[in-house]
C-alpha positions in Angstrom: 0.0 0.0 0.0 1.1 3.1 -1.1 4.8 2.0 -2.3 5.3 0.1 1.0 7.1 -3.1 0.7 8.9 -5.5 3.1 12.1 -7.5 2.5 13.7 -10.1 4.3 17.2 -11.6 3.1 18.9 -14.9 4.9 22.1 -14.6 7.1 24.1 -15.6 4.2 23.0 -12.2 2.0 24.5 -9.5 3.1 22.1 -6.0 2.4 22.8 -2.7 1.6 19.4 -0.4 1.3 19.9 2.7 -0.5 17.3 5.5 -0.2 17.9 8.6 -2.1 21.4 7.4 -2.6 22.3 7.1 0.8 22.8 3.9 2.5 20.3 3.9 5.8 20.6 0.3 6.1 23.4 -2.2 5.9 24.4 -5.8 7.4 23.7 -9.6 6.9 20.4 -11.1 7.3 18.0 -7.5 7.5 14.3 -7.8 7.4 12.8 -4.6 7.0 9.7 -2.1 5.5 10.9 0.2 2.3 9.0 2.8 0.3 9.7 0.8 -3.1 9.6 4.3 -5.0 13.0 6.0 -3.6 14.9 3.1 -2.5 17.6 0.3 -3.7 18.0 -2.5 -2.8 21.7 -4.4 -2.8 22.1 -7.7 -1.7 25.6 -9.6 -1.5 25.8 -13.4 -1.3 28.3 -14.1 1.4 29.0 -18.0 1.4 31.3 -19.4 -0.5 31.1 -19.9 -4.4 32.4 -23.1 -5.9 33.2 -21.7 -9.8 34.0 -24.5 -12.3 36.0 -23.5 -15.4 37.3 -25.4 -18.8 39.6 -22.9 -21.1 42.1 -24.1 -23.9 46.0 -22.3 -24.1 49.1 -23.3 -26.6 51.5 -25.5 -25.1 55.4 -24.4 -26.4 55.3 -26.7 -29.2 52.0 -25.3 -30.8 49.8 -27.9 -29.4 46.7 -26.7 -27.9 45.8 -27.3 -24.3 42.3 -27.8 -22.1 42.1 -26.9 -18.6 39.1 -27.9 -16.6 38.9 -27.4 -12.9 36.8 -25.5 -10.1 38.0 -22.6 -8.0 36.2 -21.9 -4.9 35.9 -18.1 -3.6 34.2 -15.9 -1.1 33.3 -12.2 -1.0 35.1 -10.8 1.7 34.4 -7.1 1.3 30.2 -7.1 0.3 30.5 -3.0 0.2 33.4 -2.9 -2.0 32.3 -5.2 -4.3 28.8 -3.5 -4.6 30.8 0.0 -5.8 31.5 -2.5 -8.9 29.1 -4.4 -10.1 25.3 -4.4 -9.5 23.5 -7.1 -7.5 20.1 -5.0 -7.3 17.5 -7.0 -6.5 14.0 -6.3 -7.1 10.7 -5.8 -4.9 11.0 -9.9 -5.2 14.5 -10.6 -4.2 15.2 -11.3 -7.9 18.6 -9.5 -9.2 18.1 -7.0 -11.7 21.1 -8.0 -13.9 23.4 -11.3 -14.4 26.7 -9.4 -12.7 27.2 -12.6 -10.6 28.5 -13.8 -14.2 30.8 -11.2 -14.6 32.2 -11.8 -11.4 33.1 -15.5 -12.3 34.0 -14.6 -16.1 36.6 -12.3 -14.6 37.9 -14.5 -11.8 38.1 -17.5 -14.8 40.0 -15.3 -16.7 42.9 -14.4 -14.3 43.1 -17.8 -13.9 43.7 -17.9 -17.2 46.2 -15.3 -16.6 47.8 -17.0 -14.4 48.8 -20.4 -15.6 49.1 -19.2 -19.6 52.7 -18.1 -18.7 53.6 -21.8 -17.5 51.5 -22.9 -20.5 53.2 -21.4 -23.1 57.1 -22.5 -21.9 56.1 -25.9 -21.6 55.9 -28.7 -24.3 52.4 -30.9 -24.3 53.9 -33.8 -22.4 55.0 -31.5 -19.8 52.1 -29.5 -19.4 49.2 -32.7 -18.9 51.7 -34.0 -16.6 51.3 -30.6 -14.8 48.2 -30.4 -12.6 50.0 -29.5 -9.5 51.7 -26.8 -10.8 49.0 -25.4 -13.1 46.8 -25.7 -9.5 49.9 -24.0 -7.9 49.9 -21.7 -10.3 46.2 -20.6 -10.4 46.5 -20.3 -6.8 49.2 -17.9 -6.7 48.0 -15.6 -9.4 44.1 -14.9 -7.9 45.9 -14.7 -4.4 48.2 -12.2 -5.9 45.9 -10.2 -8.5 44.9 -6.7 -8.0 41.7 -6.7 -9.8 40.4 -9.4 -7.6 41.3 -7.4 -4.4 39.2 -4.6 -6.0 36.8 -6.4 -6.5 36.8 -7.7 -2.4 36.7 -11.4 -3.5 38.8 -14.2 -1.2 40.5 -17.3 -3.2 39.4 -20.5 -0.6 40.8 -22.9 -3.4 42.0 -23.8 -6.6 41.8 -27.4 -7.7 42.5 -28.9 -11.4 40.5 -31.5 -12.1 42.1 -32.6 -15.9 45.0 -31.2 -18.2 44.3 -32.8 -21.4 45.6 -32.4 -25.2 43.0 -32.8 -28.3 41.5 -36.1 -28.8 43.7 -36.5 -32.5 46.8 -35.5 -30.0 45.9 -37.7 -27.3 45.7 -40.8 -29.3 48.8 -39.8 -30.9 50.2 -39.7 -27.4 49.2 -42.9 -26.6 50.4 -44.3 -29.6 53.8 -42.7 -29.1 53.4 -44.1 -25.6 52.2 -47.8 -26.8 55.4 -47.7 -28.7 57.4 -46.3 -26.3 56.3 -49.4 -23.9 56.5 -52.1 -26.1 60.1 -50.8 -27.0 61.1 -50.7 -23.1 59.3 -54.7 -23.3 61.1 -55.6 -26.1 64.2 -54.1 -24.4 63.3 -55.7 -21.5 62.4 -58.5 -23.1 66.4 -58.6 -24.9 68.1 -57.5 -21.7 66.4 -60.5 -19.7 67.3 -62.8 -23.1 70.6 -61.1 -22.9 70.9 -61.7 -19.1 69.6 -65.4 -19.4 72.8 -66.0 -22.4 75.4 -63.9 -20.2 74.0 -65.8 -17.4 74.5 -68.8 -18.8 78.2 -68.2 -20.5 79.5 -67.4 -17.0 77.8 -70.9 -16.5 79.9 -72.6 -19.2 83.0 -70.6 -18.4 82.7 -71.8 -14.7 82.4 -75.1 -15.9 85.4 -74.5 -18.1 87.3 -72.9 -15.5 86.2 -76.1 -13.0 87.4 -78.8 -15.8 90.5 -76.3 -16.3 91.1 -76.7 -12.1 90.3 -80.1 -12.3 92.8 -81.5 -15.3 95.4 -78.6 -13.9 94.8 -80.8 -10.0 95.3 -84.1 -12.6 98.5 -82.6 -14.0 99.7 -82.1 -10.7 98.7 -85.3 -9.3 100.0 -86.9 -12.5 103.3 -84.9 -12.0 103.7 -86.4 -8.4 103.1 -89.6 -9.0 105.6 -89.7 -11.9 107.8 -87.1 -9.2 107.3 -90.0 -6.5 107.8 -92.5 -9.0 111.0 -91.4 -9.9 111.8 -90.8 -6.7 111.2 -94.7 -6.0 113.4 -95.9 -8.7 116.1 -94.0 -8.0 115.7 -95.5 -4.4 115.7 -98.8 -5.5 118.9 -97.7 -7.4 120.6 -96.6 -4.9 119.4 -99.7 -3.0 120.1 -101.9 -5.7 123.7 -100.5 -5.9 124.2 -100.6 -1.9 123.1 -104.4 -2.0 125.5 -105.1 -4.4 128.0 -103.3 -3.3 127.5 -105.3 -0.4 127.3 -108.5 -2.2 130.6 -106.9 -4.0 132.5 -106.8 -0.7 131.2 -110.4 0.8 132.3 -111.6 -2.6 135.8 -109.7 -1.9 135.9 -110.8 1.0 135.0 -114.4 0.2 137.2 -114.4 -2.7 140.1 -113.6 -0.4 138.9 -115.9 2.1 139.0 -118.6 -0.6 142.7 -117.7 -1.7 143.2 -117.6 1.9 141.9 -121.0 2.1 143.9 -122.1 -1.3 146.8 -120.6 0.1 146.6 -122.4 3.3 145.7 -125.4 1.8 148.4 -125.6 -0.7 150.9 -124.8 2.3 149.1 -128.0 4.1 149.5 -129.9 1.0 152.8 -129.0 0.4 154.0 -129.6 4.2 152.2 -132.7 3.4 154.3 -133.4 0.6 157.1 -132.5 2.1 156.2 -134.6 5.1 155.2 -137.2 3.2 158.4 -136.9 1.2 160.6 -137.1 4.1 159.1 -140.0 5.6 158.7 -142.4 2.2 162.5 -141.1 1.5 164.8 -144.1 3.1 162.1 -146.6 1.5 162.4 -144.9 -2.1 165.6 -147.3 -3.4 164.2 -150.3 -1.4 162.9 -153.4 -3.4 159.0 -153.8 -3.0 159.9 -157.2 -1.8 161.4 -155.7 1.3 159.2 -153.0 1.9 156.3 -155.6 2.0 157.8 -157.8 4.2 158.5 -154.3 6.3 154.9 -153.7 6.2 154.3 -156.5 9.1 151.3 -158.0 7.1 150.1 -161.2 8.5 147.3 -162.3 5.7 148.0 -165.1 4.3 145.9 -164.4 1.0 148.5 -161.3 0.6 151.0 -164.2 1.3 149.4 -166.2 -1.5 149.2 -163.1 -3.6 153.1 -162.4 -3.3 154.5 -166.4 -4.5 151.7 -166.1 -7.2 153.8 -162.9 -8.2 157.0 -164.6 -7.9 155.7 -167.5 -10.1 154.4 -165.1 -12.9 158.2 -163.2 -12.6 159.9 -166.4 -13.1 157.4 -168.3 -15.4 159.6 -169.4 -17.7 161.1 -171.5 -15.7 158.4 -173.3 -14.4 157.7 -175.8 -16.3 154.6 -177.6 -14.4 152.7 -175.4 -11.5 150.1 -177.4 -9.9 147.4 -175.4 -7.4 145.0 -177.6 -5.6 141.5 -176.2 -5.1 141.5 -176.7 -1.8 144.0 -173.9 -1.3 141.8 -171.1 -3.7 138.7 -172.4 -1.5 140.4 -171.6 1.7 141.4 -168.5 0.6 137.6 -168.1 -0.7 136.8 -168.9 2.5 138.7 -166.8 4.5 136.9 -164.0 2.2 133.7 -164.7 2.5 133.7 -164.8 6.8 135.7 -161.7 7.0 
């Protein structure tokens, strides 16, 4: 009635009221009665804004670039930002005009701002590998930006949700990076091959080394045998030569123990002879007649022996000799009982 209207805003609006260009009210949550006709109406929202953005840049190497993430801001200074844009609202509550865009258009382009530097010195590899630093980057460049502390806006946050090249580029990528891997396998692949065949030549020279040790250990043994053999037949040489050196002396000495003997026994024989001599001397020019009868022999056969002697001597002259058999028997006899 009569250009009288209420308003009531919640905690989270912060209100200026301007009548006749003066502000007469101002704070956060205000309910109050206006006269419609000579007063504006401001109101701020106060919580915090979660902005999402998606904007392309040139990597160094010509390549073009999308960044999509979400910044998250407040408005920290309600009066200042109300000398810059217009958040009228209507008898309704309704804003007048869209300025909330052109809040978040300007905020999304000094975030723009603010990474396009990195951007544009780095190559596309480097810059979709990047998210932390692009974040890092956004982060310092709203924090630090004039306009936005004219405006009276707070950066809460800056998070980057994707840094991506254009689909054609980003299946070349993979492609590059297909090829890339299945080199680094097949590499792999020829260094554990490689590994396996080195792997198993140390094998082979080991074993060669081993049978090297082992017929070099053979050698030696062989070596001492034959040194031990040798050693043995000189040994027995020298054995050999001691025994008969030894059996050269006993011979030596038995040799002179048989001249000794020879010697000896020619002296006996010849102080045999000599004895022997002497003693058969005196009957040497005796007649054997004599010496037989000197012998003192009392057989009568040797008797009997001596006249048939005599007989055959002096047989021719004998004319008749006549021996009875009685005298051969007794000798026979004689014989037979001795």
């Amino acid at each position: 009635m009569f250009g009288i209207r209420h308003i009531k805003f919640d905690s989270m609006t912060y209100v200026l009221h301007y009548s006749n260009g003066q502000i007469v009210k101002e704070g956060r949550g205000l309910s109050f009665f206006y006269f419609s006709l000579g007063s504006s109406i401001v109101a701020i929202p106060m919580g915090s804004n979660d902005l999402p953005f998606i904007f392309n840049d040139i990597a160094s190497d010509y390549q073009p670039v999308s960044i999509q993430g979400q910044i998250t801001y407040k408005i920290s200074k309600p009066a200042v930002l109300a000398d810059v844009l217009d958040f009228t609202v209507d008898d309704a509550g309704i804003y007048k005009k869209n300025d909330l865009e052109k809040l978040n258009q300007r905020i999304i382009n000094e975030a723009q701002t603010a990474t396009s530097s990195f951007i544009h010195n780095a190559k596309l590899k480097d810059a979709i590998r990047s998210a932390k630093v692009v974040e890092q980057c956004i982060l310092d460049g709203l924090r630090a930006s004039e306009a936005l502390s004219m405006l009276g806006i707070e950066i809460l946050g800056a998070n980057i949700l994707a840094v991506q090249a254009t689909p054609e580029m980003a299946r070349a990528l993979e492609t590059e990076t297909r090829e890339r891997l299945q080199q680094e396998a097949d590499q792999a692949i020829y260094e554990r091959r490689n590994f396996a065949v080195e792997q198993e030549r140390r094998i082979k020279e080991s074993e060669l080394n081993t049978e090297i040790a082992v017929e070099e250990k053979q050698k030696q043994i062989t070596e001492k045998k034959m040194e031990s053999e040798v050693m043995k037949a000189e040994n027995d040489r020298k054995l050999k030569e001691i025994r008969l050196q030894s059996e050269i002396a006993i011979e030596e000495q038995k040799k002179s123990l048989v001249e000794q003997k020879a010697e000896n026994d020619r002296k006996e024989a010849e102080t045999k002879g000599y004895v022997i001599e002497a003693t058969l001397k005196p009957y040497r020019d005796m007649d054997w007649k004599t010496l037989t009868a000197l012998s003192g022999n009392a057989d009568p056969r040797v008797n009997v022996a001596l006249a048939f002697r005599q007989l055959a001597e002096n047989a021719e002259k004998i004319g008749t000799l006549n021996i009875s058999p009685e005298l051969l028997e007794s000798l026979m006899e004689e014989k037979k009982a001795r």
